[in-house]
C-alpha positions in Angstrom: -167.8 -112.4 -176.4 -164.8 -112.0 -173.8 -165.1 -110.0 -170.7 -163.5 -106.6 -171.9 -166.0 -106.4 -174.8 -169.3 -107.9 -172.7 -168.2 -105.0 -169.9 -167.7 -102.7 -172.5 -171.2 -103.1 -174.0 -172.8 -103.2 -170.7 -171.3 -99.9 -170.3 -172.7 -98.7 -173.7 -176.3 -99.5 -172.9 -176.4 -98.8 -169.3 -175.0 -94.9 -170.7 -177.5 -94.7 -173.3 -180.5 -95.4 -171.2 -179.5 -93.2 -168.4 -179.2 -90.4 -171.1 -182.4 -91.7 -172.6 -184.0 -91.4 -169.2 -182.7 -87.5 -168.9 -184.6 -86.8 -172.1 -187.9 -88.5 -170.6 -188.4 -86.1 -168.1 -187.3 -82.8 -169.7 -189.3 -83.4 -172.5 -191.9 -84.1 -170.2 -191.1 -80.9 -168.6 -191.5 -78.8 -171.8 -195.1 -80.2 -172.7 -196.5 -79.6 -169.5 -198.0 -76.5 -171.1 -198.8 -78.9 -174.5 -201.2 -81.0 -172.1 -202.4 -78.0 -170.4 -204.0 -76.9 -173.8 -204.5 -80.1 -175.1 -206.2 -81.6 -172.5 -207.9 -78.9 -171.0 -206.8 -79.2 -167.6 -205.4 -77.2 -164.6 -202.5 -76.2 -163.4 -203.0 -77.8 -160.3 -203.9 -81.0 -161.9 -200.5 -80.6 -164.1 -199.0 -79.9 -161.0 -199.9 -84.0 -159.9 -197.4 -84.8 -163.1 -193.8 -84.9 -161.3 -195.6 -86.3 -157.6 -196.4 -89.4 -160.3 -193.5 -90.1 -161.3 -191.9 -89.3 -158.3 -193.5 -92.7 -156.8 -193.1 -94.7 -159.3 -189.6 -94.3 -159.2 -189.5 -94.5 -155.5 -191.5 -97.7 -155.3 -189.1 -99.4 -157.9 -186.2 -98.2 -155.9 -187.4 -99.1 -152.7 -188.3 -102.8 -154.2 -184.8 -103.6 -155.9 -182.4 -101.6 -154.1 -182.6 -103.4 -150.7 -182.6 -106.6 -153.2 -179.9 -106.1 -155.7 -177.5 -108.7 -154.5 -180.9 -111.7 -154.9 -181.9 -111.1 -158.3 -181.1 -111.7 -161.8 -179.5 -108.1 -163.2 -179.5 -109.0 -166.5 -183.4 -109.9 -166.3 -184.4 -107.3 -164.7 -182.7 -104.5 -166.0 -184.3 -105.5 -169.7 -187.4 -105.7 -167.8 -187.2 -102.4 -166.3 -186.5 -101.1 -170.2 -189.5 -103.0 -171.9 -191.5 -101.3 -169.3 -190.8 -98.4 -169.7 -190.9 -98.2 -173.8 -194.2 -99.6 -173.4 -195.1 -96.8 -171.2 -193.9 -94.4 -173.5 -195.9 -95.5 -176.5 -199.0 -95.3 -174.2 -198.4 -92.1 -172.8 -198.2 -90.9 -176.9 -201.6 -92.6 -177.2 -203.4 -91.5 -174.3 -207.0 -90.5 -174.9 -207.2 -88.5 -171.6 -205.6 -86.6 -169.2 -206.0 -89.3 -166.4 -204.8 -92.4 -168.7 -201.7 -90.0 -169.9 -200.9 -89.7 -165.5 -201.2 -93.3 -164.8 -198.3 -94.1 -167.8 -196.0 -91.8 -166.5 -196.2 -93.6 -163.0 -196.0 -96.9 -165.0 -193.0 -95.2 -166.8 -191.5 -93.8 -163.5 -191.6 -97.2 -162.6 -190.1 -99.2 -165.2 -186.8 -96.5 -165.4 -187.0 -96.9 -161.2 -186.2 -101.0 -162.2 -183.3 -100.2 -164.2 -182.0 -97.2 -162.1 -181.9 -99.3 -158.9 -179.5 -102.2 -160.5 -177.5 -99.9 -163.3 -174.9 -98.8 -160.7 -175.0 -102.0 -158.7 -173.9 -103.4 -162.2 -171.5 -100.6 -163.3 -169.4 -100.8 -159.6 -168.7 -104.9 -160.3 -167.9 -104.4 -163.5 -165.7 -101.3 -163.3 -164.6 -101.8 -159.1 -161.5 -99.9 -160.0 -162.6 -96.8 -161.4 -166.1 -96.2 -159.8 -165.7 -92.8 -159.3 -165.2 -91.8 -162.9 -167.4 -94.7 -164.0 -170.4 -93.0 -162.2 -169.9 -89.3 -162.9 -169.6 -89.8 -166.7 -172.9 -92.0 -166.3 -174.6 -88.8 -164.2 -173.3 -86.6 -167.7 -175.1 -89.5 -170.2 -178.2 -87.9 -168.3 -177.0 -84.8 -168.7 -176.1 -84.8 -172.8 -179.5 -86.8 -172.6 -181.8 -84.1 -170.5 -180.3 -81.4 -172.7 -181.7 -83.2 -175.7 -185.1 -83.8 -174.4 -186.9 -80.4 -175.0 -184.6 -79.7 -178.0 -186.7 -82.7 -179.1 -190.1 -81.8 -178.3 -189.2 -78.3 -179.9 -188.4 -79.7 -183.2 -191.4 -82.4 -183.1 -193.8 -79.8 -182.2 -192.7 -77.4 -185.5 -194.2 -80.1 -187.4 -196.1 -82.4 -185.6 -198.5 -83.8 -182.5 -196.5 -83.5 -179.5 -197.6 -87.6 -179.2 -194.5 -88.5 -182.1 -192.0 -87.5 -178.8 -193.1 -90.4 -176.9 -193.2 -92.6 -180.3 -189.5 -91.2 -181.1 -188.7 -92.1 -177.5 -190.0 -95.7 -177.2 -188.0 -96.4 -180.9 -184.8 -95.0 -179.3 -184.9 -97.7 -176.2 -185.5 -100.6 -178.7 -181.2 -100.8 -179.6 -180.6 -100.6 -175.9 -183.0 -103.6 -175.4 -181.7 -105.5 -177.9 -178.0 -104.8 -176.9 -179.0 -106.2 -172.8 -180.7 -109.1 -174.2 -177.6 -110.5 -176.7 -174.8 -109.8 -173.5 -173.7 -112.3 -171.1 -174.5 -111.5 -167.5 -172.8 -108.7 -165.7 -169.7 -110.5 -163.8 -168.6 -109.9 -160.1 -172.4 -109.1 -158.9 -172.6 -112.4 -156.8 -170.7 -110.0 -154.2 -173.7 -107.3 -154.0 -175.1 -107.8 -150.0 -178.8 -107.7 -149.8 -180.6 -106.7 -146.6 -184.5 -106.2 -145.5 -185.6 -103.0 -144.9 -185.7 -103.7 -141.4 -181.2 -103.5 -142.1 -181.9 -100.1 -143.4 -180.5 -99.0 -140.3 -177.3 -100.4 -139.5 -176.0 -99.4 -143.8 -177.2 -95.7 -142.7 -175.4 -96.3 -139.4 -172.1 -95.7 -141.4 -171.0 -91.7 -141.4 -170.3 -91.7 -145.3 -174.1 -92.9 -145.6 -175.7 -90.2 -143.1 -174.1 -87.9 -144.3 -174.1 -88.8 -148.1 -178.1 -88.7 -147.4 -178.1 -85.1 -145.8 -175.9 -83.8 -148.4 -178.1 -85.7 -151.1 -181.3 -84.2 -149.9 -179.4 -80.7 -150.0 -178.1 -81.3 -154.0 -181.4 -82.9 -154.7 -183.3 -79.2 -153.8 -180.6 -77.0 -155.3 -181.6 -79.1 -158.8 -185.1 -79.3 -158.7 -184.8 -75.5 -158.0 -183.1 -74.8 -161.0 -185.3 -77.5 -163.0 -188.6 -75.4 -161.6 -187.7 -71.6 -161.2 -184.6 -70.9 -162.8 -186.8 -69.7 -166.4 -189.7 -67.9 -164.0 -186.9 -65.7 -162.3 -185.0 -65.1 -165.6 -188.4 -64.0 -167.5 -188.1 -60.9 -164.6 -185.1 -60.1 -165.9 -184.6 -60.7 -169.3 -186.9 -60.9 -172.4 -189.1 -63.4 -172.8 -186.5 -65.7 -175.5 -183.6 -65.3 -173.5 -185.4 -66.6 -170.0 -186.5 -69.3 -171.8 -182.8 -70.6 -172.9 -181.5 -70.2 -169.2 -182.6 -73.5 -168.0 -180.9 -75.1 -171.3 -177.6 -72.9 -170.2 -177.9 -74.5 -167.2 -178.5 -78.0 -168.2 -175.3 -77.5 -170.9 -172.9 -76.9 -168.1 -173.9 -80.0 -166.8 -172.1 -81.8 -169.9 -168.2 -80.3 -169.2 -169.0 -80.2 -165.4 -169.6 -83.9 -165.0 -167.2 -84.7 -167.3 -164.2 -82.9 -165.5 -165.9 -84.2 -162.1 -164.5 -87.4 -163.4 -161.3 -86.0 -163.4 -161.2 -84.7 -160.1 -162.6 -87.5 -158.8 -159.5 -89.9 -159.2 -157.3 -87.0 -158.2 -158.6 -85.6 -155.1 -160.2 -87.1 -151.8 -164.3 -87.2 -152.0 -164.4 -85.0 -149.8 -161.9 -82.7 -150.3 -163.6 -81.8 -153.6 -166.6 -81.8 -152.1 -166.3 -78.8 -149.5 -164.1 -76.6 -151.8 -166.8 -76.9 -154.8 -169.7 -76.2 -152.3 -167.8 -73.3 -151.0 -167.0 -71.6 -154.2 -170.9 -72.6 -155.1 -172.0 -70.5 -152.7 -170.0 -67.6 -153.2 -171.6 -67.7 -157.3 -175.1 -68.6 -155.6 -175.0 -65.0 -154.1 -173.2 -63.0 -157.1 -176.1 -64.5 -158.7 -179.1 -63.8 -156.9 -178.5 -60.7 -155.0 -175.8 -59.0 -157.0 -176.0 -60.2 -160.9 -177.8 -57.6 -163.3 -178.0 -58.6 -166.9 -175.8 -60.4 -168.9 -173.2 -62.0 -166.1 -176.5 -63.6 -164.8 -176.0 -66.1 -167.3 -172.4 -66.9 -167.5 -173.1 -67.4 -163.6 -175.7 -69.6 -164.2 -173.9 -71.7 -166.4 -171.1 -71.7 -163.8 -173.1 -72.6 -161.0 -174.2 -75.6 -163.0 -171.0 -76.8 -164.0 -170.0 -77.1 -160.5 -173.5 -78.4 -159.0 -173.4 -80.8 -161.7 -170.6 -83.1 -160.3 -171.6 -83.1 -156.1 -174.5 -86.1 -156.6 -172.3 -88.3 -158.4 -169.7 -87.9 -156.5 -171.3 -88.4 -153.2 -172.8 -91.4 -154.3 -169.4 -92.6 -155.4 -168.2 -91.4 -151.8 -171.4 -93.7 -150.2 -170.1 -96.7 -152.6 -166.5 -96.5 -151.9 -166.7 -96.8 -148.2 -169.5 -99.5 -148.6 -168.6 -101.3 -151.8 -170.2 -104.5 -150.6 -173.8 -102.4 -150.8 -174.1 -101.0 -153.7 -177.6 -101.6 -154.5 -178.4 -100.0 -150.7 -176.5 -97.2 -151.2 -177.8 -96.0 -154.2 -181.9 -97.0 -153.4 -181.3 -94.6 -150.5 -179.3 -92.0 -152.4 -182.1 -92.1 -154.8 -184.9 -91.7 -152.5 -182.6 -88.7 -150.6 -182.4 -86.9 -154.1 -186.2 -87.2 -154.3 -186.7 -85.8 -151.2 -185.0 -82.7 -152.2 -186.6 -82.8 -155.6 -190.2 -83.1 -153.6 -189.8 -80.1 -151.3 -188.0 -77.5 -151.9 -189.5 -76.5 -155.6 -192.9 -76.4 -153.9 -191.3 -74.4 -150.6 -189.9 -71.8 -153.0 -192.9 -71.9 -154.6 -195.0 -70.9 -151.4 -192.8 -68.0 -150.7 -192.8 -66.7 -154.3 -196.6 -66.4 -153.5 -196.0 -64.1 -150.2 -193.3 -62.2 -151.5 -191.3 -62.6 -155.0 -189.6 -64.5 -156.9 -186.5 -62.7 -156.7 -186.8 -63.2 -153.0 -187.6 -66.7 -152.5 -184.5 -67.8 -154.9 -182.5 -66.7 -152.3 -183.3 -70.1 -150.7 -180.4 -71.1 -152.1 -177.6 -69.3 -150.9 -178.8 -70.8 -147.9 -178.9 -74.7 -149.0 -175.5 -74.5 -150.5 -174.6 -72.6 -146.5 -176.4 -75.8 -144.8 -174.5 -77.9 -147.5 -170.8 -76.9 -146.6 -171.7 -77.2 -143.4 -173.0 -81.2 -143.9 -169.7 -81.2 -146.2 -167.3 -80.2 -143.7 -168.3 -82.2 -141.0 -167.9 -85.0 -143.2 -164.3 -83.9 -143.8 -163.9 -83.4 -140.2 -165.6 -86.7 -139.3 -164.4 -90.5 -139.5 -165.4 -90.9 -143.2 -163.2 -93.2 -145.4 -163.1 -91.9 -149.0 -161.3 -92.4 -152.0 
């Protein structure tokens, strides 16, 4: 196999496990109140679902991220996979509650493995095009998280929610096969590795600070969305139409990453950047304080179209300025986004409990406020982009 076609398939399977990985946790979104049922449990014990998985992927990312640049990809992105489709087929044969949390963790972990190296990989292999390279792998998640509960919808007309997990684990057995028959990834003997104990001299650099404020920012204007975007709907709308909001949103994520990969190559990092997060906040507030009815959902599907491109391309701004650290970069854009993804859903949540849902939502017109603000000292500051 020559170079263009072993890049090419590495590009193939790192894209299909990604998207993969998006249907894993929106499926496992839309049976949280499958497990409820089936395994007679409480909310607040469901609730102990996404802080699992959360670590796992954490811990894996802490591990290989620092490391990227001293181990064998190849290796250990296949092992990262097998993993992970062993988890899967667990978690469909889990007896209880308990042994069903502990597989998620192990899965968490074993898509942590691969997430920590696939961009690593994808920047040596495609060093001229990173930008578009990474925002059209941040749609594969999208197309893939879009399919997830479409998936558990149609398994569950039929079936034992445990055949999603089956279905799952048979879909990641092509992309295992395709890592195992290709040649090492060239051009990653120039990944830097560093202890944690470097951590601070990469976040030293402005495009890394600030990447990780912005990040955190993105990560809770997401997991918002993810959590509470059908809970407000269902005020406003019936109960079918609040329950497709969260797949409008998710759809928009499709077009909007792909165009981000457009506008990428075009425009400065952070040009884009600041004029997006403007115009996002603008539709964040026709949304929540002025929308009524039907424009509530072409808003929503707008609003996702344009949060859909700012983490990709700030990681590709962190990258670009610090090309020589990839794997750094993105462990530590990773563990920002998860920051984000850990707190805000549960602040909003708190407020919802003191006033209304309505109410607490309005959280984010103010973290797309603090996030044009993080933006536009970035713009303002000494940050090299592409």
């Amino acid at each position: 196999m020559d170079e263009i076609d072993n890049r090419k398939y590495w590009l193939v399977a790192i894209f299909a496990f990604v998207g993969l990985g998006g249907a894993m946790i929106q499926a496992r979104g839309a049976l949280i109140p499958t497990f409820e049922g089936y395994f007679g449990v409480s909310k607040g014990q469901l609730g102990l679902v996404t802080p699992v998985g959360t670590v796992g992927f954490v811990a894996a990312m802490v591990w290989l991220g620092p490391a990227s640049g001293r181990v064998d990809l190849r290796q250990f992105l296949l092992g990262g996979g097998i993993l992970t489709a062993i988890a899967l087929v667990l978690i469909g044969l889990a007896p209880t509650f308990t042994v069903l949390l502990a597989m998620v963790g192990v899965r968490s972990f074993g898509i942590g493995i691969f997430r920590a190296l696939d961009r690593p990989t994808l920047s040596h292999l495609f060093p001229d095009s990173r930008a578009r390279i990474f925002t059209l792998q941040e749609m594969a998640w999208a197309v893939g998280a879009t399919t997830g509960p479409l998936l558990v919808t149609a398994v569950l007309l039929q079936f034992s929610w445990r055949l999603t997990y089956f279905v799952l684990a048979a879909l990641t057995v092509p992309v295992l096969v395709v890592v195992w028959r290709l040649e090492p990834p060239a051009g990653t003997v120039n990944e830097k590795s560093f202890a944690l104990s470097d951590m601070r001299s990469v976040l030293a650099h402005p495009s890394v600070y600030g990447m990780v404020a912005a990040i955190v920012l993105v990560g809770g204007i997401e997991s918002a969305f993810f959590t509470w975007l059908p809970s407000y709907a269902g005020e406003m709308f019936s109960d079918g139409v609040a329950s497709i909001t969260l797949s409008i949103y998710l759809v928009s994520y499709i077009p909007g990453r792909l165009a981000f990969s457009r506008l990428g190559e075009r425009y400065r990092f952070t040009d884009l950047l600041v004029g997006v997060t403007v115009v996002l906040t603008g539709l964040l507030y026709a949304a929540f304080v002025l929308a009524e009815g039907p424009e509530l959902l072409v808003l929503i599907f707008a609003i996702g179209f344009l949060v859909s491109g700012l983490y990709p391309t700030l990681i590709s701004l962190g990258i670009e300025s610090n090309p020589a650290y990839t794997g750094p970069v993105n462990a530590i854009a990773n563990v920002a986004t998860q920051v984000g993804f850990f707190t805000v859903p549960a602040a909003i949540g708190f407020l919802a409990e003191g006033s209304t849902i309505q109410q607490a939502m309005l959280v984010q017109i103010g973290l797309a406020g603090l996030l044009a603000i993080v933006l536009i000292g970035l713009r303002l500051g000494p940050v090299e982009d592409g």
